[in-house]
N, C-alpha and C positions, 0 to 999 in steps of 0.2 A: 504493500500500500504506500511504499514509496512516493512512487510517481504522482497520487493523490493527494499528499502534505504537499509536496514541492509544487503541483499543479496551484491548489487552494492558495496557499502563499506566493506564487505571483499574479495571480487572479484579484487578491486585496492590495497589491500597489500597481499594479497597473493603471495605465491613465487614462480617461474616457475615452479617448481615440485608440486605442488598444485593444477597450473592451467591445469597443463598438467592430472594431474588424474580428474579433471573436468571435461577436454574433453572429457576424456576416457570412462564417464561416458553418454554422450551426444550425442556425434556425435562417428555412426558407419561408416561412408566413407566420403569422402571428394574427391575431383580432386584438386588439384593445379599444375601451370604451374610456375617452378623457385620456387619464393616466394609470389606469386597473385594467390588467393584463389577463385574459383570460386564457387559465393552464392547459384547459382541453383544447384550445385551439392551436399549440404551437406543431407547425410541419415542420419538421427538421429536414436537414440538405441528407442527399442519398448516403456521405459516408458517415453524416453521423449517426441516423436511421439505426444503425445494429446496437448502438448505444443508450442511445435514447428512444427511441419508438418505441412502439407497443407490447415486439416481442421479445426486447430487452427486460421486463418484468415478467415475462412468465418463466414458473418453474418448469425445470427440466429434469429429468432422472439421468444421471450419470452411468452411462453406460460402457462395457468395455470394449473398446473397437476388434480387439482381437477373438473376442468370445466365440464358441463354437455350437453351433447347433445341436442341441440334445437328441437323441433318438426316440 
């Protein structure tokens, strides 16, 4: 979880021109109302999709790739 402190920590001093090509990099649409962002609406860009979309919170069972077919 490395990569997640060090991500998180320069994510809080980065500068809004930074954060802003972040996004840009992230999320392809968004709906907001004023200035309240609504979370079911964010489409995320195709690579970040396996991260964040939908089927980034489903569980999955751990399987073994090499397992053998029982008779």
């Amino acid at each position: 979880m490395t990569v997640w402190v060090v991500f998180a920590a320069n994510v809080k001093r980065a500068t809004r021109q930074q954060l802003a090509e972040l996004v840009q990099l992230l999320v392809e649409r968004i709906k907001a109302n004023g200035r309240k962002v609504d979370p079911e609406s964010f489409e995320w860009t195709p690579p970040a999709r396996p991260f964040f979309g939908e089927a980034a919170f489903v569980w999955r069972p751990r399987t073994d790739s090499n397992r053998r077919r029982q008779p």
